[in-house]
C-alpha positions in Angstrom: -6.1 29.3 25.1 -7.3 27.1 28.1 -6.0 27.8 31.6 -3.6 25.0 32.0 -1.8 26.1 28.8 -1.2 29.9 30.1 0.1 28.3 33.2 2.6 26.2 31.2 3.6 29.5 29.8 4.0 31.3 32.7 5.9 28.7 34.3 8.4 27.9 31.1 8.3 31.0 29.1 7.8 30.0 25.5 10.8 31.0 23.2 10.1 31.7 19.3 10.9 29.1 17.3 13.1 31.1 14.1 15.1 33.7 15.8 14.4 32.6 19.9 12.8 36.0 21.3 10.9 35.1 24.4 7.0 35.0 23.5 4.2 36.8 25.7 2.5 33.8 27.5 -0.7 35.9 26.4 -0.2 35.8 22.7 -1.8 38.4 20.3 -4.4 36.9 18.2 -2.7 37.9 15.0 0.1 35.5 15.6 -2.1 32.6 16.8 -2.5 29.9 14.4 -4.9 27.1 15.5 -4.4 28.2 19.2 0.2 27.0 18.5 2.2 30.1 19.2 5.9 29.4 18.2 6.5 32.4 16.4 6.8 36.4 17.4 5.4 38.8 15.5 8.1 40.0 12.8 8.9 35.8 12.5 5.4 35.3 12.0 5.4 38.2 9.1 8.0 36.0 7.1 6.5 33.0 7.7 3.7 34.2 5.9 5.5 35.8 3.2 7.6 32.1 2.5 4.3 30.4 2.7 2.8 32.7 -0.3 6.7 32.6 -2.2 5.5 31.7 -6.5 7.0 28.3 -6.9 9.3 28.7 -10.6 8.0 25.6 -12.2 3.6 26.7 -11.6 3.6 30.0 -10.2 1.6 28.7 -7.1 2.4 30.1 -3.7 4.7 27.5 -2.1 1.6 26.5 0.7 -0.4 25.5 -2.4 2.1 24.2 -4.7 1.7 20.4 -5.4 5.1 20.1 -7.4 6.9 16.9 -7.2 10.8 16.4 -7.0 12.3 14.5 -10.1 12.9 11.2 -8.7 9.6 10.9 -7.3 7.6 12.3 -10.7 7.2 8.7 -12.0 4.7 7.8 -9.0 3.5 11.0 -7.6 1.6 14.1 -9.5 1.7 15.9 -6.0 3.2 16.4 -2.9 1.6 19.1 -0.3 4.2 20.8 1.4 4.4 24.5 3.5 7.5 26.3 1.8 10.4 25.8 -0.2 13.4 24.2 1.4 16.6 26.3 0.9 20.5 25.0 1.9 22.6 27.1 3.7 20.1 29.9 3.7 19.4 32.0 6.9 16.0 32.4 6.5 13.6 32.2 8.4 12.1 28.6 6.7 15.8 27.2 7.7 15.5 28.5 11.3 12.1 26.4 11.5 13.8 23.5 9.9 16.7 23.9 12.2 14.5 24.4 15.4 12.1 21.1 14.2 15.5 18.8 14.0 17.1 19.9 17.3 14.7 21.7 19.8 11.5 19.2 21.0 8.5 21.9 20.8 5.5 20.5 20.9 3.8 24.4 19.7 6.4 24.2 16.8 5.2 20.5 15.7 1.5 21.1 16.2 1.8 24.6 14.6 3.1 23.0 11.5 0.8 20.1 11.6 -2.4 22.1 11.6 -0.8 24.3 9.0 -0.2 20.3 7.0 -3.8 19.5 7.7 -6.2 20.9 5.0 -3.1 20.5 2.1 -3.4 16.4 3.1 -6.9 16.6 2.8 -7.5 17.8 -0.1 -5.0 15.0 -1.4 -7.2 12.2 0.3 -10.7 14.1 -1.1 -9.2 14.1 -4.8 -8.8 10.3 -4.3 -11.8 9.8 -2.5 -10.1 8.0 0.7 -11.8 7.3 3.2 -10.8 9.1 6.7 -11.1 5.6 8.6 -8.6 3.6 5.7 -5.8 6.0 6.4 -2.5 5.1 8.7 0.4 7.7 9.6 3.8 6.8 9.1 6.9 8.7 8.9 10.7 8.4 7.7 12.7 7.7 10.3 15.7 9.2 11.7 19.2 7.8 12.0 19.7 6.2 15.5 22.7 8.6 16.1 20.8 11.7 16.0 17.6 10.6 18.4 20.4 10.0 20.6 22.1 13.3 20.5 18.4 15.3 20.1 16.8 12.9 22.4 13.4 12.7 19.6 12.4 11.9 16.2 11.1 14.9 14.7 9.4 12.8 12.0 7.6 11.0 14.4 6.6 13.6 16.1 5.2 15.3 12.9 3.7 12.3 12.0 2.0 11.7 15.7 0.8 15.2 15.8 -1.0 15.0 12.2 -3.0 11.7 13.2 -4.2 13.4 15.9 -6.0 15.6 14.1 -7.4 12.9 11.9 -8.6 11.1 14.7 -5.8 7.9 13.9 -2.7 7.1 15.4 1.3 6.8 13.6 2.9 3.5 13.5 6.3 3.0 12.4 5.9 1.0 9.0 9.9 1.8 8.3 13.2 0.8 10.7 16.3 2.4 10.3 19.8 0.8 10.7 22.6 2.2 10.4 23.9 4.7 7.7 25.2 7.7 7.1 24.2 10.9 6.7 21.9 11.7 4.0 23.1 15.5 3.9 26.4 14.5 3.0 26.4 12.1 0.1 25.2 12.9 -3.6 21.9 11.1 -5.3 23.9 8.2 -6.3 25.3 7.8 -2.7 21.8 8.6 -0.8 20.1 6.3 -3.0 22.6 3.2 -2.1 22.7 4.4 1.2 18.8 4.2 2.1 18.9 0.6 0.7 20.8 -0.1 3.5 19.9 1.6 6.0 16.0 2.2 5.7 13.7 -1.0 6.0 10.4 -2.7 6.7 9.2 -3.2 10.0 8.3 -6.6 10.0 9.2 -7.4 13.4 5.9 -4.6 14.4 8.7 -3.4 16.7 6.0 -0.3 18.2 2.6 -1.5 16.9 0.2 -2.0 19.8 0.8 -5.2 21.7 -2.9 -6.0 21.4 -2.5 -6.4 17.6 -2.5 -10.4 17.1 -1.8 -10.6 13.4 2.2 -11.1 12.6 2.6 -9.8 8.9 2.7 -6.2 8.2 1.0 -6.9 4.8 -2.3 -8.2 7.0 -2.1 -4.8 9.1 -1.8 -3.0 6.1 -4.6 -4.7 3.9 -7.0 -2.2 3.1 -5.2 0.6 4.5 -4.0 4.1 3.2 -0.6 5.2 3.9 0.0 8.4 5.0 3.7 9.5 4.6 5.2 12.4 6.5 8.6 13.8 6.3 9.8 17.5 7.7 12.1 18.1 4.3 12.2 16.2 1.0 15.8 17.3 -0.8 16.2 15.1 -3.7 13.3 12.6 -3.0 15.4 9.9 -2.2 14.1 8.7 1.1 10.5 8.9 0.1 11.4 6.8 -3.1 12.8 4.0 -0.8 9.8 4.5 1.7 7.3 4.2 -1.3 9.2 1.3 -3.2 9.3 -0.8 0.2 5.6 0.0 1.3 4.7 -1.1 -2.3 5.5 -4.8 -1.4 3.3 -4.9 1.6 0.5 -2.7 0.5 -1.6 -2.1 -2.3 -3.6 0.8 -0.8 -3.1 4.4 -2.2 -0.3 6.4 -0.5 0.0 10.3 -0.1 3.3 12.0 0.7 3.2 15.2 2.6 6.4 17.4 4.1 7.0 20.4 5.6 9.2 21.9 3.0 10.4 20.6 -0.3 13.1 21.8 -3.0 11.9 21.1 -6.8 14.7 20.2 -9.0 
């Protein structure tokens, strides 16, 4: 840990991220992971039990299970993830979940994308991709919640992850309008993504410098790279990958934090 870092720390005390216990600014190295502390010590004990949970459909621990959702089965034989996503459950994978959506920490998001990191690569190594092909995207978040959390937690995820690669995160999707996804059943989040969730053809966010118009010519050749912080019933990947489809004809991985398999 550099010396501007323990300064930051002493200056705003770091909190943990699951149950908010204020965090030594001079971490022990048991509960360092790639040099992100968000976690104390007994937090940090269950998130490496929920890491190693059996998943009930291939008896892999949840950090290595590759199991797909049903709707995305069709397209996808796997889908890296960290742990298993579970609704109105208090712990502590939720409390991470809750912390990701509402609480901008940058430890959290780097934390969990170092923890992403080797699962996406061995996805891009079983297809033989090539590091330079690949481009970050993410799903984005309804407008009504960046404005209440101030962020996109799914950008920020996505950001944080091409970093590491060396690559940057451009938004490839827009999102207008539309409800809640949370609240509505498959039929109703399926109708409401086609709404809500499209292409950005406009490049609303690509760099300025970029003198080609059409996504499809900024996507030719590319990999796609798609990042979400939970995937429920697969729905908003499904639109993601469906849209992406028509534009680019380049191999795409999906990746989240957590995942329920139904």
């Amino acid at each position: 840990m550099n010396i501007f870092t323990i300064i930051r720390r002493l200056l705003f005390v770091p909190i943990c991220a699951s149950c908010g216990e204020r965090l030594s600014p001079f971490p022990d190295k048991r509960i360092v992971a790639h040099k992100r502390v968000c976690l104390c010590h007994s937090c940090y004990k269950k998130w490496v039990e929920a890491t190693g949970e059996l998943c009930s459909r291939c008896a892999m621990p949840a950090y290595k299970c590759k199991c797909v959702p049903k709707m995305l089965r069709n397209d996808f034989t796997s889908i890296p993830s960290l742990f298993f996503y579970e609704p109105e459950s208090e712990n502590v994978q939720n409390k991470i979940i809750y912390s990701l959506k509402r609480i901008r920490n940058r430890e959290l998001t780097e934390f969990l994308a170092f923890e992403l990191y080797p699962h996406i690569m061995d996805e891009i190594e079983n297809k033989n991709i090539s590091r330079d092909s690949l481009v970050f995207t993410w799903i984005p978040r309804r407008k009504q919640s960046i404005s209440k959390y101030g962020f996109d937690q799914g950008r920020e995820l996505a950001t944080a992850l091409a970093q590491i690669f060396g690559k940057k995160a451009y938004p490839i999707f827009l999102r207008k309008g539309g409800k809640e996804q949370k609240l509505l059943d498959v039929e109703e989040r399926k109708s409401n993504l086609e709404r809500s969730v499209i292409l950005n053809r406009n490049l609303l966010g690509f760099p300025i410098t970029e003198n080609r118009d059409d996504i499809s010519l900024i996507l030719e050749n590319k990999n796609i790279v798609i990042i979400d912080d939970v995937i429920t019933t697969g729905s908003s990947m499904k639109r993601a990958v469906d849209l992406l489809r028509t534009v680019c004809n380049g191999e795409i991985i999906l990746s989240s934090v957590s995942k329920t398999i139904k």
